[in-house]
N, C-alpha and C positions, 0 to 999 in steps of 0.2 A: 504493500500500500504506500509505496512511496513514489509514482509515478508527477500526482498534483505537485509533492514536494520541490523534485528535482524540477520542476519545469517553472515553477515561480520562483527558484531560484538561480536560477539562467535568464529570467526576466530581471531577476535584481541587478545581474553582471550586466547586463546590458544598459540599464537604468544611470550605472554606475558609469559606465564609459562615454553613452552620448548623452543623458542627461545631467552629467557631474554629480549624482546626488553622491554626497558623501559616505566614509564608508563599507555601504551595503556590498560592493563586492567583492573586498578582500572576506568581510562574514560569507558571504556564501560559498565562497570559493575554501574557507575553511568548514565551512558546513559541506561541502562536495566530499572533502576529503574524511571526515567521520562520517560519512554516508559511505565512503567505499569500503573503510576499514572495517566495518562493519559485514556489508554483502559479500565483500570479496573472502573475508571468512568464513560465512556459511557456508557460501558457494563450496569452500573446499571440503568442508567437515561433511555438508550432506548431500552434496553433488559429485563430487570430484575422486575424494581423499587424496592423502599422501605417498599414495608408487608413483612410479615412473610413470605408468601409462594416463592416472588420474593427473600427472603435472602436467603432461603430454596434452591432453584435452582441453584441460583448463588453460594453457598458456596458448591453446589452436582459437579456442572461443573468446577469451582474450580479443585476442588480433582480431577473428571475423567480428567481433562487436565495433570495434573502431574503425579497422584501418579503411574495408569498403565503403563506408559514410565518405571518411575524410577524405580520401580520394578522388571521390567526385566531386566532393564540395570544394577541393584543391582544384580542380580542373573548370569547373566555374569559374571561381576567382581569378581565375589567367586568363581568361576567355575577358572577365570582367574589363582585370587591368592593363588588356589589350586593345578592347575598345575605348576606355574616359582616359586611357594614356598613362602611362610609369608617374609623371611627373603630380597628377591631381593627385591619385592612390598614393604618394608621400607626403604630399599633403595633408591627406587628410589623415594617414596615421604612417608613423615612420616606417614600420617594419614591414608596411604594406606594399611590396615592390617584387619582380620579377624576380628570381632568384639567377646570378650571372657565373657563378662559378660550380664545379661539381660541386664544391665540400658543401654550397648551401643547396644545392638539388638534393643531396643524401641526406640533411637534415630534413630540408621540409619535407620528402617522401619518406623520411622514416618517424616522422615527428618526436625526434629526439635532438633537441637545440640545447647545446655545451652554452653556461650562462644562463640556461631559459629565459627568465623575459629581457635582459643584457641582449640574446642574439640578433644582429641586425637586420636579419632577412625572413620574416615569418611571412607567408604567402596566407597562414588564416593564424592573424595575430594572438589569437587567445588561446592557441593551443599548446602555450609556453608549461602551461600548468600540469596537461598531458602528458609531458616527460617526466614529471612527476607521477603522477597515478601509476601509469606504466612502470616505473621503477618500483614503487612499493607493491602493484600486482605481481611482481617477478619474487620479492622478499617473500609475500603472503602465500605465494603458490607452491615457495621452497621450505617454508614451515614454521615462518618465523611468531605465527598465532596458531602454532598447533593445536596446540594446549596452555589449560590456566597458566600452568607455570614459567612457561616460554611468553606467555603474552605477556603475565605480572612486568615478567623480568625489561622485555621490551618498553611495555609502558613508564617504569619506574625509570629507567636511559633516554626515556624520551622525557619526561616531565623535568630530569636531572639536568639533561641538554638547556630547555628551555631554558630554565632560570642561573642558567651557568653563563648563556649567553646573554640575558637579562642586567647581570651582574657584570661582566665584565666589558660589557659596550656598554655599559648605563643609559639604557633603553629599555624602558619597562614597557613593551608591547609584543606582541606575537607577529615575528615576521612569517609568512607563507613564499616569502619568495625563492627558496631555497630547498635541497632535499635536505637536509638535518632536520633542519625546524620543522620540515611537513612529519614528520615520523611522530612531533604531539599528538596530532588529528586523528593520523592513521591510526597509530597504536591504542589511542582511545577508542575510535572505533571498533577494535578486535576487541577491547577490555570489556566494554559492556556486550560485546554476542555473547562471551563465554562465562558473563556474570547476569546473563538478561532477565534469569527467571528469581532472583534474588532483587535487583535494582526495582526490576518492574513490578514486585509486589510494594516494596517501599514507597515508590510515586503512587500507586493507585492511593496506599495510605494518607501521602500527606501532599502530591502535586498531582493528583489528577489530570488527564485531556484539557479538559473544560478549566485548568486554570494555567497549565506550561504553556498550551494555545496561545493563549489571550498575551500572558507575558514575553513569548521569544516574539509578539507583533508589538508589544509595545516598549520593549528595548532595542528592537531594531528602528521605530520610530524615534525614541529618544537620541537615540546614536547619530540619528542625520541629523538632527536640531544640535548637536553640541555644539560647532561653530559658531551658533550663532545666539549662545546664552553662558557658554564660558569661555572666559578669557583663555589666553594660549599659555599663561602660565600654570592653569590651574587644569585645562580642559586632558592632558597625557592621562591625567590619574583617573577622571572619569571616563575616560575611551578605556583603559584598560579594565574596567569594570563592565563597563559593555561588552567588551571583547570576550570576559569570559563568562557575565551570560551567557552570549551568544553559544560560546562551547557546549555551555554546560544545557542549556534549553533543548540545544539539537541535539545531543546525546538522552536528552528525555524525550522528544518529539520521536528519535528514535524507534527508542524501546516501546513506545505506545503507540503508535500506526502499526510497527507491529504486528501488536497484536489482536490489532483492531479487526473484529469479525464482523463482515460484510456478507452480499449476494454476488454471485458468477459475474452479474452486468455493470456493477461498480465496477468491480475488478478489472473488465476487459477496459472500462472508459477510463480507469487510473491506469491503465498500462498504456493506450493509447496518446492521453497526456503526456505521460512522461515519456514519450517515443520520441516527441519535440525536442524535449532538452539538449539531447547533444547536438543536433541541427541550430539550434538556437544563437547554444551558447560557443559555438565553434564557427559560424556563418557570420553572424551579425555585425560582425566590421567591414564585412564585403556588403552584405545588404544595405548597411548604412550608406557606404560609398557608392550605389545607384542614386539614392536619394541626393544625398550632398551634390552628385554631377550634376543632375537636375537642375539645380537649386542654385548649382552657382555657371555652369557653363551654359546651362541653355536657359538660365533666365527666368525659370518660371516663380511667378510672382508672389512670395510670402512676406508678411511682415518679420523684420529681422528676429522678436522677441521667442517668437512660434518658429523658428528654423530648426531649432533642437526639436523639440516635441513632434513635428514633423518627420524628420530623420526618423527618431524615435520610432514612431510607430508603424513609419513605411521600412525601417530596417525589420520591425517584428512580424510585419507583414509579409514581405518577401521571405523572411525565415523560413516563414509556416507554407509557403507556398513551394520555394526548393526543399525543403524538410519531406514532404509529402511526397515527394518525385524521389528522391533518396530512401526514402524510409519502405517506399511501394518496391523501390530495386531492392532492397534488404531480405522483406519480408518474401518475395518471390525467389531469391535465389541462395542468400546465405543462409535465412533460419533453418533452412533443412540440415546445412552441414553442422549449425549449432547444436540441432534436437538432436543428430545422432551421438556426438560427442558427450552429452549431456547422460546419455544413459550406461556410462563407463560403469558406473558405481555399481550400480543394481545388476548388470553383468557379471561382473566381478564375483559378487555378494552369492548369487544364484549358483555361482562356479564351485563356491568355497562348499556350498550342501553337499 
């Protein structure tokens, strides 16, 4: 049930980039990564397991989950920045550019950029954070949440990290731009799957749906008003408060979606929802940049105020519309190779009778 989630929060990344709202998209893009840490350990424990041929599977479904999307939506993008020209597309965001030498062709077709968002050539700019996930799927797939005590251990190296880095840049916030720092997210993630049925008795006690709801929407509200009700000596310490709301809320929001019991027809429209996200949140600098050419080479008439908001919603519009066309190629030709791979476990298990 966490389709609506992931998709409103690819609507925040995008919020975050052409409508500047402050920010909501380093939270979500850390809520992306407790969202993986989380599935990508199930997935192992009750899909996959730990042989060779369960890593096999899981690191094949893996790739078919990304790499076919990305690929077309890469091959757009060129087609894109082929027609408004190299020079508007850097304009309108730096890394937006053809890629001129192998070493950035190998990067962007393999969407592993050395520096991630440092590298100067992303053909779909937001997928800097991709090379991230990707690398903690390869750790998760090799067993690094096997088990409790393998997760403790992870978690407690990651939380250790953090505030060692805290401490010693005297910088009290959680950066995501980096692989070390992302291993708080991740490893959180894995801590609550293999602690869910303990955590999730305690919230139903004392934080219910009906009140972590209500709160991770109004810290994330608060969180965009800081700029403009605390001063900049004062406002680090309350962003850092937000910041690990924010953590701690999606790690509740989590564990109760859940286990939220629905009908067959929710289910398919929550999974259909979240089918957008990676289309969304991996397109939406190239959909923005139709809009923007629009807008500024051929003139069409907006008042300057409404130019963002504009952008805005014809980037999340074209999203939804190349998403669709992507997602229809998906669904006709890779899910079959996913569902077969998918039933490794239950083969196996059947073998061992």
């Amino acid at each position: 049930m966490f389709g609506l989630l992931r998709t409103i929060l690819a609507i925040n990344v995008v919020a975050y980039h052409i409508l500047k709202v402050p920010t909501i998209g380093p939270y979500a893009v850390y809520s992306f990564f407790i969202l993986s840490g989380f599935l990508m350990t199930m997935i192992m424990q009750k899909t996959y397991g730990y042989s060779l041929l369960g890593f096999k599977n899981y690191a094949s479904n893996r790739l078919l989950r990304l790499y076919p999307i990305y690929w077309i939506l890469m091959l757009v993008t060129l087609i894109i920045i082929y027609f408004v020209g190299n020079d508007i597309a850097q304009e309108f965001h730096h890394s937006l550019r053809v890629p001129t030498t192998w070493q950035e062709f190998l990067a962007n077709t393999l969407m592993i950029f050395p520096g991630l968002m440092e590298y100067p050539t992303r053909v779909l700019p937001a997928t800097w954070a991709l090379t991230i996930e990707l690398f903690f799927y390869l750790l998760i797939g090799l067993g690094i949440s096997k088990n409790r005590n393998v997760t403790l251990v992870w978690f407690i190296g990651s939380i250790t990290y953090t505030v060692f880095m805290m401490y010693s840049t005297k910088v009290i916030a959680y950066d995501y731009g980096s692989l070390l720092t992302a291993s708080f997210p991740f490893s959180l993630g894995a801590f609550i799957y293999h602690y869910k049925q303990s955590l999730h008795s305690l919230l139903e006690k004392y934080i219910p749906l009906k009140v972590s709801l209500p709160l991770f929407i109004i810290n994330l509200v608060l969180s965009i008003s800081l700029p403009i009700f605390w001063s900049d000596s004062f406002s680090w310490k309350i962003s850092f408060i937000f910041q690990t709301l924010n953590i701690a809320l999606t790690a509740c929001l989590i564990l109760q979606l859940q286990n939220i019991k629905t009908n067959k027809k929710w289910m398919t429209l929550d999974k259909k929802i979240g089918d957008y996200s990676y289309p969304i949140y991996i397109f939406h600098w190239s959909a923005a940049l139709i809009v923007f050419w629009l807008i500024t080479v051929q003139n069409i008439q907006i008042s300057k105020p409404n130019n963002d908001i504009v952008i805005f919603l014809g980037a999340l519009a074209i999203s939804y519309v190349i998403g669709s066309f992507a997602n229809k190629f998906n669904d006709k030709y890779i899910e079959k190779l996913r569902k077969k791979n998918r039933k490794v476990k239950n083969k196996m298990n059947l073998a061992k009778v």
